[in-house]
C-alpha positions, -999 to 999 in steps of 0.1 A, spaced: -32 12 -820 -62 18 -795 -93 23 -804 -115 54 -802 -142 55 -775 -174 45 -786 -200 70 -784 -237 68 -781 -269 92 -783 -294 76 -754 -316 106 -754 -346 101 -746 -340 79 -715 -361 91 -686 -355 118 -664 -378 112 -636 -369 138 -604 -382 135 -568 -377 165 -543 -390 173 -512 -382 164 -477 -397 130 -479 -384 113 -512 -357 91 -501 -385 73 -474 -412 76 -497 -390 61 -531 -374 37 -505 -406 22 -499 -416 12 -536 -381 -7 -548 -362 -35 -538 -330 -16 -531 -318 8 -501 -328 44 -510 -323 57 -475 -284 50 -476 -274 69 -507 -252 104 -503 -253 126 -527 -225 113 -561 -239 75 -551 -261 58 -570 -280 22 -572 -297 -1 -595 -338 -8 -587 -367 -24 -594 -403 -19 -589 -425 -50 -581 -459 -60 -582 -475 -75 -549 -465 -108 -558 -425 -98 -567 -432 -96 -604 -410 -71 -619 -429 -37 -631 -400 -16 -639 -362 -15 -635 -343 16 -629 -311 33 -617 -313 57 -588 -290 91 -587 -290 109 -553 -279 146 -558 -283 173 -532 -314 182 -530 -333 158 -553 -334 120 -562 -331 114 -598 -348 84 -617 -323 70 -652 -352 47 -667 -354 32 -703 -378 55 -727 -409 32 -728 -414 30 -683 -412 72 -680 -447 72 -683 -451 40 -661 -429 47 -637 -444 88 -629 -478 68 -628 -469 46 -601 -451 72 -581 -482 94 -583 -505 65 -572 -486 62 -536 -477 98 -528 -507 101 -513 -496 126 -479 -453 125 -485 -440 154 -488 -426 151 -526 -426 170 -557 -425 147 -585 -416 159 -617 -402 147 -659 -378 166 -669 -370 135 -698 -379 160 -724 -350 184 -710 -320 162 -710 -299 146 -732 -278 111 -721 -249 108 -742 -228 73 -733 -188 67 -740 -176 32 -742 -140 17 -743 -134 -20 -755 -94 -16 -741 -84 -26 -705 -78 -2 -681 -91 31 -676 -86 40 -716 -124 60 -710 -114 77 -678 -80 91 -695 -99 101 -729 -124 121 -705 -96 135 -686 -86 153 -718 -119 165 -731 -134 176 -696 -101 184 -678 -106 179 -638 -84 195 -615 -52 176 -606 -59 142 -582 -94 146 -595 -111 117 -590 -139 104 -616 -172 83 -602 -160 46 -601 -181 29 -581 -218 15 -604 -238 43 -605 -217 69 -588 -216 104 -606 -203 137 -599 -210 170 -616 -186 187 -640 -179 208 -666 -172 202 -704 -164 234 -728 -173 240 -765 -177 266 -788 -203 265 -815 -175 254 -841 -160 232 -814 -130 242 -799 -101 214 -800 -95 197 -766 -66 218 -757 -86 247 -755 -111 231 -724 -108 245 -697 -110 222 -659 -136 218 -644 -130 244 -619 -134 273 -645 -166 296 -649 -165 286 -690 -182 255 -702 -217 236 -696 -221 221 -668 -229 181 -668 -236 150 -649 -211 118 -653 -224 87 -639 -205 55 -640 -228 31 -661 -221 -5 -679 -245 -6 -708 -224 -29 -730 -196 -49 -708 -173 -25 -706 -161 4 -685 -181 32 -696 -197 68 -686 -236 87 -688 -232 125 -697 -260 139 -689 -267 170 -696 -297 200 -710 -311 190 -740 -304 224 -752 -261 222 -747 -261 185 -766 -250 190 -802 -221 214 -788 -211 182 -761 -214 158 -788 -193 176 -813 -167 184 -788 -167 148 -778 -163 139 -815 -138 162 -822 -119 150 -794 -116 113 -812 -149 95 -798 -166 77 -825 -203 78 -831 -221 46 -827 -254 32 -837 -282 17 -811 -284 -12 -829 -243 -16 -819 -256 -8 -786 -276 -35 -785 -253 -61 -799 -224 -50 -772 -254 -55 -745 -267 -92 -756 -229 -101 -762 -222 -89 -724 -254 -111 -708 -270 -76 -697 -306 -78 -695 -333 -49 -708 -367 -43 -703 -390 -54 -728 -365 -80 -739 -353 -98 -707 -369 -80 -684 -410 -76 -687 -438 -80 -662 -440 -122 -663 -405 -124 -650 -393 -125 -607 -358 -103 -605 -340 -133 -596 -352 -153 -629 -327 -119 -645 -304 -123 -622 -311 -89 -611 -300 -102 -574 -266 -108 -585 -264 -73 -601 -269 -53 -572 -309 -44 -576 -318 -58 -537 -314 -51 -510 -309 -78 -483 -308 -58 -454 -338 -32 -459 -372 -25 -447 -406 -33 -464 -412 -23 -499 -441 -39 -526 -433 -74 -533 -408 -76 -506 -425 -111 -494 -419 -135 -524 -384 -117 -529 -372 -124 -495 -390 -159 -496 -373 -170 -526 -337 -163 -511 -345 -180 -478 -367 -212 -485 -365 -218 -520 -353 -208 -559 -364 -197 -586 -380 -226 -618 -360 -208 -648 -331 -184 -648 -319 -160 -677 -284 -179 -698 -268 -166 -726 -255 -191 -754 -233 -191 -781 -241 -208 -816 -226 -208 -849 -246 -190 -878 -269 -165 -878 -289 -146 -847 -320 -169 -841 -353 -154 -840 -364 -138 -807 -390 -163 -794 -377 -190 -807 -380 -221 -786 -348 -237 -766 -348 -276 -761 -326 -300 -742 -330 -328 -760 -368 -331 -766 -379 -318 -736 -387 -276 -740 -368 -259 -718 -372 -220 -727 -370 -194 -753 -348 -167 -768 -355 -134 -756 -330 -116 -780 -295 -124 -796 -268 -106 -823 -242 -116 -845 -209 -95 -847 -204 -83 -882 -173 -111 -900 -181 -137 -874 -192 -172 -878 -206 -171 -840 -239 -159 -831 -246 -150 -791 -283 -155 -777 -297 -143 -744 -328 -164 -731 -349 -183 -704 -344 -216 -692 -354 -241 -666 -330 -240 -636 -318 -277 -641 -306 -264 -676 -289 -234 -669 -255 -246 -659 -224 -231 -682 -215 -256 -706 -246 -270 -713 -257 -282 -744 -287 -274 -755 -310 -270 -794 -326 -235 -806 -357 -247 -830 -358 -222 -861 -377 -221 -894 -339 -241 -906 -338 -266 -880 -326 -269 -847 -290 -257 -843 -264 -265 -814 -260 -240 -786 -240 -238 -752 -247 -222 -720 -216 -197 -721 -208 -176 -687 -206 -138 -699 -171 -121 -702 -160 -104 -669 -160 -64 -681 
């Protein structure tokens, strides 16, 4: 039997939109991917840096039509409309947070294949050949019926029909596997959810959320990602957030100097121990030398297995790797363990 799609409220995420015939040039010169590139339906991963290539902010960048919009974790909207504002000096860009106005609600599939893609087929209904946003980040307007006492799926309608609300799917990995953003006004979200529900999703908590996330290696701000860390300590390189080929943005220098002539002194591992999840801060040793600390870890409900995420220095990052996490019960076992391939 498969499992229901997981689904998950992330409202509340920012909604940060650029218009104006400058905002691809002027957003292209503050982050460490290629802004200029995107078509509207792609999207890309981002950072923004301090002078010295410290990370300030991470984001996801969705190119529609007319506007460029910015998918940011609650806490950097404020941060991240502060810093635009501070270098729009004479672009021609209208900046404006419409965070308060949408609604982000995520579906997640643990089975292989495209179990997500055929569960939103039946709820949203695209025309026949249809294709749905595959590539990271991609996304491609739609449209999802409901009623107020939510109408069963085979009463949708496709997405070429007048009836229904229309939405915004974007291809995201939040948790390891194959997944989708609905995003959508704020106003039209208890009627999605409810259709979505109806239609055999299962509601989900954020702290399940967050589990799936350490369990998959994926980093989030104010865990992994905070302003002491460089993007390639996260691995953010790897994950698509630079650019190798683009222009000058801020922090450009030590990002480009630490690919050509050099490497970074720690890099984010994730480890696998038995017990329970250790402390976040809790110190990481290789022997008796120190060697990092845990920046967040889970333990799945009826296992025996915990899963860490944390910095360590370079020389000890290498899967397999045996290494000691200090708690208030003693130092316990761990191993470098290579994430599972979603």
């Amino acid at each position: 039997m498969v499992s229901p799609p997981l689904l998950f409220d992330l409202t509340g995420r920012g909604a940060v939109v650029l218009a104006g015939k400058d905002r691809a040039s002027f957003l292209h010169g503050l982050v460490t991917n290629d802004i200029k590139k995107l078509t509207p339906g792609d999207g890309c991963a981002a950072a923004f840096l301090t002078p010295k290539g410290k990370l300030l902010a991470d984001c996801v960048v969705l190119c529609q039509e007319d506007r460029l919009e910015i998918d940011c974790e609650p806490e950097l909207v404020g941060k991240i409309e502060e810093l635009l504002r501070k270098y729009l000096v004479f672009n021609e860009v209208e900046i404006s947070n419409e965070t308060e106005q949408t609604a982000v609600i995520h579906l997640r599939h643990s089975a292989a294949g495209n179990a997500v893609e055929e569960f939103l087929r039946k709820v949203i209904r695209l025309g026949f050949g249809a294709a749905l946003p595959g590539a990271p980040h991609a996304h491609v307007m739609t449209r999802i019926s409901f009623e107020e006492n939510s109408s069963p799926p085979d009463a949708l309608p496709s997405a070429g029909d007048e009836a229904g609300a229309s939405v915004r799917l974007v291809h995201e990995n939040r948790t390891g596997a194959p997944g989708y953003d609905i995003r959508c006004p704020l106003s039209l979200s208890d009627g999605i959810r409810a259709a979505l529900l109806l239609a055999g999703a299962r509601q989900a908590s954020h702290a399940d959320m967050e589990s799936l996330r350490i369990e998959a290696g994926i980093p989030r701000w104010g865990f992994e990602l905070t302003e002491a860390v460089l993007p390639d300590e996260a691995g953010l390189r790897e994950r698509g957030f630079i650019s190798e080929t683009k222009g000058c943005y801020v922090g450009q220098e030590t990002v480009a100097r630490i690919k050509t002539y050099g490497h970074v002194n720690r890099t984010l591992v994730r480890l696998l121990l038995e017990g329970e999840a250790p402390p976040s801060g809790s110190e990481i040793f290789f022997e008796d030398e120190k060697a990092g600390a845990v920046t967040s870890a889970t333990r799945a409900p009826d296992s025996g297995q915990a899963t860490a995420l944390g910095y360590v220095r370079r020389e000890r990052a290498a899967p397999g790797t045996r290494l000691l996490v200090r708690t208030k019960e003693g130092d316990r076992p761990a191993t470098v363990s290579t994430p599972p391939v979603a």
